[in-house]
DRENTI-643775 format. One record per residue: residue in three letters; residue number from 1; z, x, y of N, C-alpha, C in turn. Coordinates in steps of 0.02 Angstrom, whole numbers, always signed. Example, Ala and Ser with C-alpha at 12.3 -4.5 7.8 and 13.67 -1.06 7.14 Angstrom:
BEGIN
<rec "ala" 1 <+390 +660 -284> <+390 +615 -225> <+390 +660 -165>> <rec "ser" 2 <+354 +642 -112> <+357 +684 -53> <+394 +645 +2>> 
END
This chain:
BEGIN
<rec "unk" 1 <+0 +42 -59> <+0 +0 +0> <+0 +44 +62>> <rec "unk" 2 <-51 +42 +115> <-45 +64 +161> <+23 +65 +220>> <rec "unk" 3 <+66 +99 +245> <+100 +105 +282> <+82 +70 +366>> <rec "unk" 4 <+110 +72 +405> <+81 +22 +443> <+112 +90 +506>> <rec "unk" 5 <+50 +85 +572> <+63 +139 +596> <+125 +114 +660>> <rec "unk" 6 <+173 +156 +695> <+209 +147 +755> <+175 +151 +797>> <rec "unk" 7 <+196 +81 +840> <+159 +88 +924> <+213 +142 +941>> <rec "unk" 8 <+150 +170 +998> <+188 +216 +1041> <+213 +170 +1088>> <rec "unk" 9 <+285 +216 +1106> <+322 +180 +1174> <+283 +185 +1217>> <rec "unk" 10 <+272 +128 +1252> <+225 +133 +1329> <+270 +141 +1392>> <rec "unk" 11 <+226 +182 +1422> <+264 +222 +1505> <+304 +146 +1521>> <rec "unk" 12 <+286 +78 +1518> <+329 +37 +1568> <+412 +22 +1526>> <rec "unk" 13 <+393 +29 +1449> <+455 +39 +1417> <+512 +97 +1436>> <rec "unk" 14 <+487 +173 +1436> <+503 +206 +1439> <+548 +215 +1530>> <rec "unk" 15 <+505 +184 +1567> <+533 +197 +1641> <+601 +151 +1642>> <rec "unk" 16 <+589 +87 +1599> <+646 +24 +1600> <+702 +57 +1568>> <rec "unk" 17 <+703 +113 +1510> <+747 +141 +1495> <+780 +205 +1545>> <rec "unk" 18 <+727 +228 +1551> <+777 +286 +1595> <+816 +258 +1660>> <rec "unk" 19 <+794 +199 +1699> <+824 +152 +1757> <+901 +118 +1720>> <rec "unk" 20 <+892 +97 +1654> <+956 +77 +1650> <+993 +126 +1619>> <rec "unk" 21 <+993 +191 +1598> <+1033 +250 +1579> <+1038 +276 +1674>> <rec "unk" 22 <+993 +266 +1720> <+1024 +295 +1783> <+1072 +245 +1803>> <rec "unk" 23 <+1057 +192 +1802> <+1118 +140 +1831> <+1194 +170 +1784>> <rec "unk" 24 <+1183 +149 +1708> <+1232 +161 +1679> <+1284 +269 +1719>> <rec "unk" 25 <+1238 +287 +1714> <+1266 +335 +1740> <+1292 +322 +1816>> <rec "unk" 26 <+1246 +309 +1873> <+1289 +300 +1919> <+1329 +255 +1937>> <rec "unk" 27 <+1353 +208 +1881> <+1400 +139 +1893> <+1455 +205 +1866>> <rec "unk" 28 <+1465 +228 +1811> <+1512 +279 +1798> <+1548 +316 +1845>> <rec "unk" 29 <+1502 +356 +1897> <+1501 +399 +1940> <+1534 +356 +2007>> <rec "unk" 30 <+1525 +314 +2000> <+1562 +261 +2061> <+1625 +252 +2051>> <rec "unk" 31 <+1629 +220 +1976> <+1695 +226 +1961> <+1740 +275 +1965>> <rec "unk" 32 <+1709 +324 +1933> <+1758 +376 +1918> <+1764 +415 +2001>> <rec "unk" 33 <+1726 +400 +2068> <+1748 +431 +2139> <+1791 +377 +2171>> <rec "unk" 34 <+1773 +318 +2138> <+1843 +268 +2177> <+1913 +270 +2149>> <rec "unk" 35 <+1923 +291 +2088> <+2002 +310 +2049> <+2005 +390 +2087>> <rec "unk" 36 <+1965 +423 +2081> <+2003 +495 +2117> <+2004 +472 +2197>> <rec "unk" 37 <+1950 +449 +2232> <+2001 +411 +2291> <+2053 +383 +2289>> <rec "unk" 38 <+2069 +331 +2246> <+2143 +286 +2242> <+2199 +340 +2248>> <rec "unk" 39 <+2181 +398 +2198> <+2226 +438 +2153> <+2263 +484 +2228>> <rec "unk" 40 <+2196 +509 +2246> <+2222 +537 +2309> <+2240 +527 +2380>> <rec "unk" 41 <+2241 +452 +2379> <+2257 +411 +2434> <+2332 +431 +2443>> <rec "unk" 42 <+2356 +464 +2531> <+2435 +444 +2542> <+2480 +390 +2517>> <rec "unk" 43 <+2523 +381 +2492> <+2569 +309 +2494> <+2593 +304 +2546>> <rec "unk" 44 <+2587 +241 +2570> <+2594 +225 +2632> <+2676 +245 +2634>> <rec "unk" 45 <+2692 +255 +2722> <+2782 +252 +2728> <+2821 +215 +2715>> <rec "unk" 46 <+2877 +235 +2676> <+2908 +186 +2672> <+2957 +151 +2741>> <rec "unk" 47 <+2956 +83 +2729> <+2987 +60 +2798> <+3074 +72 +2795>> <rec "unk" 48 <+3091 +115 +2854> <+3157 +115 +2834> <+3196 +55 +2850>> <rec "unk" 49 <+3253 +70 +2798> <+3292 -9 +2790> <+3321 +1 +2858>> <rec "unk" 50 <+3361 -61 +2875> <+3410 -59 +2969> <+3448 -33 +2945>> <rec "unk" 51 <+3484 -14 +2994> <+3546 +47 +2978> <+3605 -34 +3009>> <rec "unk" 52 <+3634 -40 +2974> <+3699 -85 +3015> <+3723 -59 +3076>> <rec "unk" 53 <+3740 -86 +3107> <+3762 -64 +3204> <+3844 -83 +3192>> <rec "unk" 54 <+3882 -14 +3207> <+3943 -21 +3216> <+3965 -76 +3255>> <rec "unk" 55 <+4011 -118 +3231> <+4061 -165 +3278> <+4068 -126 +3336>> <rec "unk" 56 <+4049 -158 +3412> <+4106 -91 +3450> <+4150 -145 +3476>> <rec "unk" 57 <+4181 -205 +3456> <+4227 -235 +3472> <+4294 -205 +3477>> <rec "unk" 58 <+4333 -191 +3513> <+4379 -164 +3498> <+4445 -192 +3466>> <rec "unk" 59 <+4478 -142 +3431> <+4531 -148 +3391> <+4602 -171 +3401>> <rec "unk" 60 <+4622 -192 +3381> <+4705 -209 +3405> <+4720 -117 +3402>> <rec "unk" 61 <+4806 -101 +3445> <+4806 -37 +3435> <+4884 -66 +3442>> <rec "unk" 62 <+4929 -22 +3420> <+4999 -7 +3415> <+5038 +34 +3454>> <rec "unk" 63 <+5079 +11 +3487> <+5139 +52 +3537> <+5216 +37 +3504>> <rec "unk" 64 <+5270 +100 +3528> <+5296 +92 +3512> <+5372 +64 +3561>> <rec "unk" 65 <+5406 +39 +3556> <+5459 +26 +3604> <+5518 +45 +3557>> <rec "unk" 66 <+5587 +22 +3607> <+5641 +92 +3605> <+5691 -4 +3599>> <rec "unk" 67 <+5727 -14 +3580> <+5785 -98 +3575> <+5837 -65 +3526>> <rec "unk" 68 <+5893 -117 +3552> <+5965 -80 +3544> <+5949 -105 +3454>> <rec "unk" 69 <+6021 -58 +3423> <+6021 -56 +3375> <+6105 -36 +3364>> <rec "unk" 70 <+6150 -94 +3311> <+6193 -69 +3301> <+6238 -32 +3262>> <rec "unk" 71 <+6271 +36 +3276> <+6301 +71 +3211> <+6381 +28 +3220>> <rec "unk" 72 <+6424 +64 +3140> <+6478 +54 +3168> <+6511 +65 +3220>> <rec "unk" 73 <+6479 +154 +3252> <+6533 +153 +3337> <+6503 +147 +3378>> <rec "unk" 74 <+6447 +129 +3395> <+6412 +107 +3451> <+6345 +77 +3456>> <rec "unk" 75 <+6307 +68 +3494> <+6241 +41 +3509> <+6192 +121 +3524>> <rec "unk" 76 <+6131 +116 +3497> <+6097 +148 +3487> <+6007 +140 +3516>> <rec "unk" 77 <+5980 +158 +3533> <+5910 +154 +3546> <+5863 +169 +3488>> <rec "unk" 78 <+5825 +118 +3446> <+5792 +127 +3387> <+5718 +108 +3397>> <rec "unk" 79 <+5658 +150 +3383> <+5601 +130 +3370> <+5562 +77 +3354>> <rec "unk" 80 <+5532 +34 +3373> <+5513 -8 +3342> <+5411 -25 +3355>> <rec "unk" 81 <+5386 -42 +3312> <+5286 -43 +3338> <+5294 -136 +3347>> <rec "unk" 82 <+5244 -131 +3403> <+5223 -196 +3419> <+5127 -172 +3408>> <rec "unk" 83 <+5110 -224 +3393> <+5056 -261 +3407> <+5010 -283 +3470>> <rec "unk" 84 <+4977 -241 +3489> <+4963 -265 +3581> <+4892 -260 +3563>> <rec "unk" 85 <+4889 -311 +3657> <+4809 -300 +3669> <+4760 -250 +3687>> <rec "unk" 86 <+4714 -240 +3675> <+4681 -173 +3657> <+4659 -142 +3715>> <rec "unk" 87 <+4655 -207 +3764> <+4615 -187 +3828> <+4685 -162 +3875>> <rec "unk" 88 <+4652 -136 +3920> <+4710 -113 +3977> <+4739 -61 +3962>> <rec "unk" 89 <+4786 -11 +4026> <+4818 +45 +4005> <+4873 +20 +3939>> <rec "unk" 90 <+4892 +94 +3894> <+4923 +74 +3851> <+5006 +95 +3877>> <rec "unk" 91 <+4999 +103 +3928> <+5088 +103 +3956> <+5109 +28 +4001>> <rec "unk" 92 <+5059 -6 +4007> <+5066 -40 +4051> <+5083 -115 +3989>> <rec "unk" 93 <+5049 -84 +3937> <+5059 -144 +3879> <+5103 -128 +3823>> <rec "unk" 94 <+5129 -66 +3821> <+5206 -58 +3812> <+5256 -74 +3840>> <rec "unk" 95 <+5253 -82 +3901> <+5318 -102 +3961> <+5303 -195 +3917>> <rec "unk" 96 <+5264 -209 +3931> <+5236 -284 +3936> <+5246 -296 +3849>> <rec "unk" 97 <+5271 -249 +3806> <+5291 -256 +3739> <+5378 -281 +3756>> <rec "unk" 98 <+5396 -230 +3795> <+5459 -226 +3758> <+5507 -273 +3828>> <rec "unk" 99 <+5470 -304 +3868> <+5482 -339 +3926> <+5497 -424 +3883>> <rec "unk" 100 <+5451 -409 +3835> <+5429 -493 +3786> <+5494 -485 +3743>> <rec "unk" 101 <+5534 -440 +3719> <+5579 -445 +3671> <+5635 -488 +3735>> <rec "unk" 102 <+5630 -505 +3783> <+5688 -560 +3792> <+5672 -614 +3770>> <rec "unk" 103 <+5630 -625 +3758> <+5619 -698 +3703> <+5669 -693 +3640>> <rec "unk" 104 <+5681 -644 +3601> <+5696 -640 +3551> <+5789 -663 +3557>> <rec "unk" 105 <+5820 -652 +3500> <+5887 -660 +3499> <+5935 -594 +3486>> <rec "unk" 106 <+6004 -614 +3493> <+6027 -550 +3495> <+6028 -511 +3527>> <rec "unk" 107 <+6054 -432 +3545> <+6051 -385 +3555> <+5981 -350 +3596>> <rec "unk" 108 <+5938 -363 +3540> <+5855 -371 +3577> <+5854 -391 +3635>> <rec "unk" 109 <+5852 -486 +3636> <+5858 -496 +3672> <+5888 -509 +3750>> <rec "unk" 110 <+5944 -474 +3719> <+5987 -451 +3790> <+5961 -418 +3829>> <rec "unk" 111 <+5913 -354 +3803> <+5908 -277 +3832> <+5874 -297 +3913>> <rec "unk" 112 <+5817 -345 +3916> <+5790 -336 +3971> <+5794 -418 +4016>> <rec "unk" 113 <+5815 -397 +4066> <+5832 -470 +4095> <+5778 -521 +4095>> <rec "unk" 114 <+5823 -602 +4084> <+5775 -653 +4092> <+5726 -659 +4160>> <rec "unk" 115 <+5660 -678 +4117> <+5627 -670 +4204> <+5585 -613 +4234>> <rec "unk" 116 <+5596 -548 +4193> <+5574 -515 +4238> <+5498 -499 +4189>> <rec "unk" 117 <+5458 -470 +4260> <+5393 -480 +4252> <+5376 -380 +4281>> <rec "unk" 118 <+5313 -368 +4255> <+5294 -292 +4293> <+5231 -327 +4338>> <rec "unk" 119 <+5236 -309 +4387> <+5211 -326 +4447> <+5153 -292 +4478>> <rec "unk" 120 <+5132 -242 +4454> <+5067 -171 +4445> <+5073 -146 +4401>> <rec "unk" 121 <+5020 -107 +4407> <+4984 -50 +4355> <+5052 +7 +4328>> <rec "unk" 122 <+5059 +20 +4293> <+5098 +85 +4312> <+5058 +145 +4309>> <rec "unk" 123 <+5097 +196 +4368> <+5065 +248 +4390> <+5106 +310 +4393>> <rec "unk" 124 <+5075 +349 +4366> <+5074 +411 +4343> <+5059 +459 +4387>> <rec "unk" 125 <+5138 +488 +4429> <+5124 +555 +4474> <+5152 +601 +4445>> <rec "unk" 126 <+5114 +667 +4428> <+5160 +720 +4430> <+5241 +728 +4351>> <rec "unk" 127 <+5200 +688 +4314> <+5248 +668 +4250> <+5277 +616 +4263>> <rec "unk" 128 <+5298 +567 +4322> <+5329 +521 +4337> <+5303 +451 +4347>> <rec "unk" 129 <+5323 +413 +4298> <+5275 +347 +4298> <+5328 +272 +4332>> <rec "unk" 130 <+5291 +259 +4381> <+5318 +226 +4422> <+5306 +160 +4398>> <rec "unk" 131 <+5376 +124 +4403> <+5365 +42 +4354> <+5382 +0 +4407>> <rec "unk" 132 <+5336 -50 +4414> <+5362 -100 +4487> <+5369 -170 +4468>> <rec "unk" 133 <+5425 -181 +4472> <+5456 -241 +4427> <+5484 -295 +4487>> <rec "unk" 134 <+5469 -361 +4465> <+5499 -424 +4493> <+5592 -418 +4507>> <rec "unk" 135 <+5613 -445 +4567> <+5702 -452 +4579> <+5740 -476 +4541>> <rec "unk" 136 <+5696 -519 +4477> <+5740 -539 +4410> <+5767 -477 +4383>> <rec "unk" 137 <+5727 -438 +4372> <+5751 -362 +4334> <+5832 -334 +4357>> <rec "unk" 138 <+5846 -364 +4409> <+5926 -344 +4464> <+5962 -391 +4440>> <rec "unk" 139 <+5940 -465 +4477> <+5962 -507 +4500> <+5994 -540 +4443>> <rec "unk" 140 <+5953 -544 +4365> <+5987 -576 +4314> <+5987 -514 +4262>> <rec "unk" 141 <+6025 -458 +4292> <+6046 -414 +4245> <+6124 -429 +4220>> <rec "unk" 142 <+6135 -435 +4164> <+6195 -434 +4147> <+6234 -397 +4100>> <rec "unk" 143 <+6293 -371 +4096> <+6325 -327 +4066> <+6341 -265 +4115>> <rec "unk" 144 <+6370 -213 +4057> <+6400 -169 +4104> <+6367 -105 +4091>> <rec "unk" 145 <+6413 -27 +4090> <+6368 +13 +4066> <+6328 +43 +4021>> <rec "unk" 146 <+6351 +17 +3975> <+6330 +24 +3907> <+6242 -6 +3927>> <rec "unk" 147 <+6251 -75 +3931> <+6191 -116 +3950> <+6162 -91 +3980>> <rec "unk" 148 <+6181 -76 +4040> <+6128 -3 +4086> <+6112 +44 +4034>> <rec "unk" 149 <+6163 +73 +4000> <+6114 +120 +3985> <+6037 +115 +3936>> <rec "unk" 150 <+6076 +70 +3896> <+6027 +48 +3841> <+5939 +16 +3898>> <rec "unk" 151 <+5959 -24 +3939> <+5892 -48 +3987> <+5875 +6 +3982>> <rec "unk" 152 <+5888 +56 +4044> <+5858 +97 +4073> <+5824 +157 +4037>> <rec "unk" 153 <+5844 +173 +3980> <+5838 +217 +3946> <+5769 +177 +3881>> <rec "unk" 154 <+5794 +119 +3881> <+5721 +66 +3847> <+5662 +85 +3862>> <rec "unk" 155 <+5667 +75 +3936> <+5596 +88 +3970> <+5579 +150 +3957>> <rec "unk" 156 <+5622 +190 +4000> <+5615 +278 +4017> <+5579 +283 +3942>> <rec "unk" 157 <+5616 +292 +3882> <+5603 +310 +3794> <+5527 +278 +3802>> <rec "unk" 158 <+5503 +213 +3825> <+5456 +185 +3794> <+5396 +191 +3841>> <rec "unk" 159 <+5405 +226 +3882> <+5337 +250 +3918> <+5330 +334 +3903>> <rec "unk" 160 <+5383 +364 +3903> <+5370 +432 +3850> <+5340 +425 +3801>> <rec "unk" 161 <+5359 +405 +3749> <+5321 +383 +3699> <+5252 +394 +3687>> <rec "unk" 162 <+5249 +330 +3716> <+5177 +316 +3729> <+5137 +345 +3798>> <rec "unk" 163 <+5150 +390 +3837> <+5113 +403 +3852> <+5058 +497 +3836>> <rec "unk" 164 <+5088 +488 +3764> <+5025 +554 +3750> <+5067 +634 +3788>> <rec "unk" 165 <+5106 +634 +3813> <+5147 +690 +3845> <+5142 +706 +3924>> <rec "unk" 166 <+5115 +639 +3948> <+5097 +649 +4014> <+5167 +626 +4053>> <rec "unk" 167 <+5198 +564 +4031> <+5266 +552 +4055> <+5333 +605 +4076>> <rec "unk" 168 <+5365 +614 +4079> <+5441 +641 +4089> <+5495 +610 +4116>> <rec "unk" 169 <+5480 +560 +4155> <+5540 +528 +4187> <+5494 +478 +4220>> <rec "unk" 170 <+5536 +428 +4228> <+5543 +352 +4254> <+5544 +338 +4323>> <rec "unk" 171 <+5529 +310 +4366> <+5560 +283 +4443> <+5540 +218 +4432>> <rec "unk" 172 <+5595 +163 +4433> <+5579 +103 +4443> <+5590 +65 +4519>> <rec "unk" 173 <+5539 +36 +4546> <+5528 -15 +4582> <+5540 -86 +4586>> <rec "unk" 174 <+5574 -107 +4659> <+5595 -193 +4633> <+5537 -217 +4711>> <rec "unk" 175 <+5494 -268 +4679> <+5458 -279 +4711> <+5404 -236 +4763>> <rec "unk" 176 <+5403 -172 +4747> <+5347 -130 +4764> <+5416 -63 +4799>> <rec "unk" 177 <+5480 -90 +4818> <+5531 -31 +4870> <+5549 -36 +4801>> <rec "unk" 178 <+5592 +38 +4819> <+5668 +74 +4813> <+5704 +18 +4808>> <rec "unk" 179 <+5755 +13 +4725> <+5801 -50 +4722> <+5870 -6 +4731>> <rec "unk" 180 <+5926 -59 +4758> <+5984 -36 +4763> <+6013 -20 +4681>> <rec "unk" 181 <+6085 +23 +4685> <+6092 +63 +4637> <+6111 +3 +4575>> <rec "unk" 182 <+6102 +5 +4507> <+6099 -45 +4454> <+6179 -6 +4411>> <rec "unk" 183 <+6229 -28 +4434> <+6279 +13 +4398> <+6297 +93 +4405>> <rec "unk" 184 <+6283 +97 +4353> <+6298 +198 +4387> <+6225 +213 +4377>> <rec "unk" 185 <+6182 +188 +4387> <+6118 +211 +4390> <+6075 +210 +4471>> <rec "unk" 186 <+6069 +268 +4506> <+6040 +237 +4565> <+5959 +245 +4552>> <rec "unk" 187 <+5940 +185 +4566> <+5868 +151 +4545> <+5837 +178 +4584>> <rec "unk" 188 <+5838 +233 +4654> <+5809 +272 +4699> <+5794 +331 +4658>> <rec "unk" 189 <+5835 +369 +4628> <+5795 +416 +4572> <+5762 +383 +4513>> <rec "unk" 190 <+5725 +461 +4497> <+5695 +448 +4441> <+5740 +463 +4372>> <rec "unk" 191 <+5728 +432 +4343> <+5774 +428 +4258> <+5727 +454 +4202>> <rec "unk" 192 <+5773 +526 +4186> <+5759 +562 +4134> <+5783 +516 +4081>> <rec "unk" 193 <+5741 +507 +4027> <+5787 +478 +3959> <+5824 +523 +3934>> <rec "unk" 194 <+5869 +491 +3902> <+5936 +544 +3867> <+5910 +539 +3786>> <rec "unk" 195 <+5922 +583 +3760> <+5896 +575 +3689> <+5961 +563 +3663>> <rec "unk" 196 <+6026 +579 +3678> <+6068 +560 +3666> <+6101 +480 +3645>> <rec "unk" 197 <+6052 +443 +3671> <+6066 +376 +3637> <+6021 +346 +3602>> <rec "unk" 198 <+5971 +397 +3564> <+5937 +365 +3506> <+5974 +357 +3449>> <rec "unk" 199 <+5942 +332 +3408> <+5976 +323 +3350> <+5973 +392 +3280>> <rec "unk" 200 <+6042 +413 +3269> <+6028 +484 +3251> <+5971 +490 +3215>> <rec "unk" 201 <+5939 +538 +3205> <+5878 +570 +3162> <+5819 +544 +3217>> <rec "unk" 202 <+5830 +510 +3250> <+5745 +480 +3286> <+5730 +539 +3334>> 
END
Protein backbone atom coordinates (compact mmCIF):
# COMPACT_ATOMS: atom_id res chain seq x y z
CA UNK A 1 0.00 0.00 0.00
CA UNK A 2 1.28 3.22 -0.90
CA UNK A 3 2.10 5.64 2.00
CA UNK A 4 0.43 8.87 1.63
CA UNK A 5 2.77 11.92 1.25
CA UNK A 6 2.94 15.11 4.17
CA UNK A 7 1.77 18.49 3.18
CA UNK A 8 4.31 20.83 3.75
CA UNK A 9 3.60 23.48 6.45
CA UNK A 10 2.65 26.58 4.49
CA UNK A 11 4.43 30.09 5.28
CA UNK A 12 0.73 31.35 6.58
CA UNK A 13 0.77 28.35 9.09
CA UNK A 14 4.11 28.79 10.05
CA UNK A 15 3.95 32.82 10.66
CA UNK A 16 0.48 32.00 12.92
CA UNK A 17 2.82 29.90 14.95
CA UNK A 18 5.72 31.89 15.54
CA UNK A 19 3.04 35.13 16.47
CA UNK A 20 1.54 32.99 19.12
CA UNK A 21 4.99 31.59 20.66
CA UNK A 22 5.90 35.66 20.49
CA UNK A 23 2.81 36.62 22.37
CA UNK A 24 3.23 33.58 24.65
CA UNK A 25 6.69 34.80 25.31
CA UNK A 26 6.00 38.39 25.77
CA UNK A 27 2.78 37.86 28.00
CA UNK A 28 5.59 35.96 30.23
CA UNK A 29 7.97 38.80 30.02
CA UNK A 30 5.23 41.21 31.25
CA UNK A 31 4.52 39.22 33.90
CA UNK A 32 7.52 38.36 35.16
CA UNK A 33 8.62 42.77 34.97
CA UNK A 34 5.36 43.54 36.86
CA UNK A 35 6.21 40.99 40.04
CA UNK A 36 9.90 42.35 40.06
CA UNK A 37 8.21 45.81 40.02
CA UNK A 38 5.71 44.85 42.85
CA UNK A 39 8.76 43.07 44.51
CA UNK A 40 10.75 46.19 44.44
CA UNK A 41 8.21 48.67 45.15
CA UNK A 42 8.88 50.83 48.70
CA UNK A 43 6.18 49.88 51.38
CA UNK A 44 4.50 52.65 51.87
CA UNK A 45 5.03 54.55 55.63
CA UNK A 46 3.71 53.45 58.16
CA UNK A 47 1.20 55.96 59.73
CA UNK A 48 2.30 56.67 63.14
CA UNK A 49 -0.17 55.79 65.84
CA UNK A 50 -1.18 59.39 68.20
CA UNK A 51 0.93 59.55 70.92
CA UNK A 52 -1.69 60.31 73.99
CA UNK A 53 -1.28 64.07 75.25
CA UNK A 54 -0.42 64.33 78.86
CA UNK A 55 -3.29 65.56 81.22
CA UNK A 56 -1.81 69.00 82.12
CA UNK A 57 -4.69 69.45 84.54
CA UNK A 58 -3.28 69.97 87.58
CA UNK A 59 -2.95 67.81 90.62
CA UNK A 60 -4.19 68.10 94.10
CA UNK A 61 -0.73 68.70 96.13
CA UNK A 62 -0.14 68.30 99.99
CA UNK A 63 1.04 70.75 102.79
CA UNK A 64 1.85 70.24 105.93
CA UNK A 65 0.51 72.09 109.18
CA UNK A 66 1.84 72.09 112.82
CA UNK A 67 -1.96 71.51 115.69
CA UNK A 68 -1.60 70.88 119.30
CA UNK A 69 -1.13 67.49 120.43
CA UNK A 70 -1.38 66.03 123.86
CA UNK A 71 1.42 64.23 126.03
CA UNK A 72 1.08 63.36 129.57
CA UNK A 73 3.07 66.73 130.67
CA UNK A 74 2.13 69.03 128.25
CA UNK A 75 0.82 70.18 124.83
CA UNK A 76 2.95 69.74 121.94
CA UNK A 77 3.08 70.92 118.19
CA UNK A 78 2.54 67.75 115.84
CA UNK A 79 2.60 67.39 112.02
CA UNK A 80 -0.16 66.83 110.27
CA UNK A 81 -0.85 66.75 105.73
CA UNK A 82 -3.91 68.37 104.46
CA UNK A 83 -5.21 68.15 101.11
CA UNK A 84 -5.30 71.62 99.25
CA UNK A 85 -6.01 73.39 96.19
CA UNK A 86 -3.46 73.14 93.62
CA UNK A 87 -3.74 76.56 92.30
CA UNK A 88 -2.26 79.53 94.19
CA UNK A 89 0.90 80.09 96.37
CA UNK A 90 1.47 77.02 98.46
CA UNK A 91 2.06 79.13 101.76
CA UNK A 92 -0.81 81.02 101.31
CA UNK A 93 -2.89 77.58 101.19
CA UNK A 94 -1.15 76.23 104.13
CA UNK A 95 -2.04 79.21 106.36
CA UNK A 96 -5.68 78.73 104.72
CA UNK A 97 -5.13 74.78 105.83
CA UNK A 98 -4.53 75.17 109.18
CA UNK A 99 -6.77 78.52 109.64
CA UNK A 100 -9.86 75.71 108.57
CA UNK A 101 -8.90 73.42 111.58
CA UNK A 102 -11.19 75.84 113.76
CA UNK A 103 -13.96 74.06 112.38
CA UNK A 104 -12.80 71.03 113.91
CA UNK A 105 -13.20 69.97 117.74
CA UNK A 106 -11.00 69.91 120.54
CA UNK A 107 -7.71 71.11 121.01
CA UNK A 108 -7.42 71.54 117.11
CA UNK A 109 -9.93 73.45 117.17
CA UNK A 110 -9.02 75.79 119.73
CA UNK A 111 -5.55 76.63 118.17
CA UNK A 112 -6.72 79.42 115.81
CA UNK A 113 -9.39 81.89 116.65
CA UNK A 114 -13.06 81.84 115.49
CA UNK A 115 -13.39 84.08 112.55
CA UNK A 116 -10.29 84.76 111.49
CA UNK A 117 -9.60 85.03 107.86
CA UNK A 118 -5.84 85.85 105.89
CA UNK A 119 -6.53 88.94 104.22
CA UNK A 120 -3.42 88.89 101.33
CA UNK A 121 -1.01 87.09 99.68
CA UNK A 122 1.69 86.25 101.95
CA UNK A 123 4.96 87.79 101.30
CA UNK A 124 8.23 86.85 101.49
CA UNK A 125 11.10 89.48 102.48
CA UNK A 126 14.41 88.61 103.20
CA UNK A 127 13.35 85.01 104.96
CA UNK A 128 10.41 86.74 106.57
CA UNK A 129 6.93 85.96 105.49
CA UNK A 130 4.52 88.43 106.35
CA UNK A 131 0.84 87.07 107.30
CA UNK A 132 -1.99 89.74 107.24
CA UNK A 133 -4.82 88.53 109.11
CA UNK A 134 -8.48 89.85 109.99
CA UNK A 135 -9.03 91.58 114.04
CA UNK A 136 -10.78 88.21 114.80
CA UNK A 137 -7.23 86.67 115.01
CA UNK A 138 -6.89 89.29 118.53
CA UNK A 139 -10.13 90.00 119.25
CA UNK A 140 -11.51 86.28 119.75
CA UNK A 141 -8.28 84.91 120.92
CA UNK A 142 -8.68 82.94 123.91
CA UNK A 143 -6.54 81.32 126.51
CA UNK A 144 -3.38 82.08 128.00
CA UNK A 145 0.27 81.33 127.36
CA UNK A 146 0.49 78.14 126.60
CA UNK A 147 -2.32 78.99 123.82
CA UNK A 148 -0.06 81.73 122.55
CA UNK A 149 2.40 79.69 122.28
CA UNK A 150 0.97 76.81 120.53
CA UNK A 151 -0.96 79.74 117.84
CA UNK A 152 1.94 81.47 117.16
CA UNK A 153 4.34 78.93 116.75
CA UNK A 154 1.32 76.93 114.42
CA UNK A 155 1.77 79.40 111.92
CA UNK A 156 5.56 80.35 112.29
CA UNK A 157 6.21 75.87 112.07
CA UNK A 158 3.69 75.88 109.11
CA UNK A 159 5.00 78.36 106.74
CA UNK A 160 8.64 77.01 107.41
CA UNK A 161 7.66 73.97 106.43
CA UNK A 162 6.32 74.57 103.55
CA UNK A 163 8.06 77.04 102.27
CA UNK A 164 11.09 74.99 100.51
CA UNK A 165 13.80 76.90 102.93
CA UNK A 166 12.99 80.29 101.94
CA UNK A 167 11.03 81.09 105.33
CA UNK A 168 12.81 81.78 108.81
CA UNK A 169 10.56 83.74 110.79
CA UNK A 170 7.03 85.09 110.87
CA UNK A 171 5.67 88.86 111.20
CA UNK A 172 2.05 88.86 111.58
CA UNK A 173 -0.30 91.63 110.56
CA UNK A 174 -3.86 92.67 111.89
CA UNK A 175 -5.58 94.22 109.16
CA UNK A 176 -2.60 95.28 106.95
CA UNK A 177 -0.61 97.40 110.61
CA UNK A 178 1.48 96.27 113.37
CA UNK A 179 -1.00 94.44 116.02
CA UNK A 180 -0.72 95.25 119.68
CA UNK A 181 1.25 92.74 121.84
CA UNK A 182 -0.90 89.08 121.99
CA UNK A 183 0.25 87.95 125.58
CA UNK A 184 3.96 87.74 125.95
CA UNK A 185 4.22 87.80 122.35
CA UNK A 186 4.74 91.31 120.81
CA UNK A 187 3.02 90.91 117.36
CA UNK A 188 5.44 93.98 116.19
CA UNK A 189 8.32 91.44 115.90
CA UNK A 190 8.96 88.82 113.90
CA UNK A 191 8.55 85.17 115.48
CA UNK A 192 11.23 82.67 115.18
CA UNK A 193 9.57 79.19 115.73
CA UNK A 194 10.87 77.34 118.73
CA UNK A 195 11.51 73.77 117.91
CA UNK A 196 11.20 73.33 121.37
CA UNK A 197 7.52 72.74 121.32
CA UNK A 198 7.30 70.13 118.73
CA UNK A 199 6.46 67.01 119.52
CA UNK A 200 9.68 65.03 120.56
CA UNK A 201 11.39 63.24 117.56
CA UNK A 202 9.59 65.72 114.90
Amino acid sequence: MARKKKKPISTGMLALIALIVFGVSLGGSYTYLKWRSEANKPAPPETPKPVPIASTAPQERQVTIYVPEATKTAFHLAPETRTVDPKGDILDAAIEALIATNKQQGETGALIPKGTRLLSPIKVSHGVATVNLNVDFVSNFEGGSVQEALTLNSIAHTLVKNSGGKVKAVRILIEGKPAEPLGDYDLKDSITPNPSILKPGE
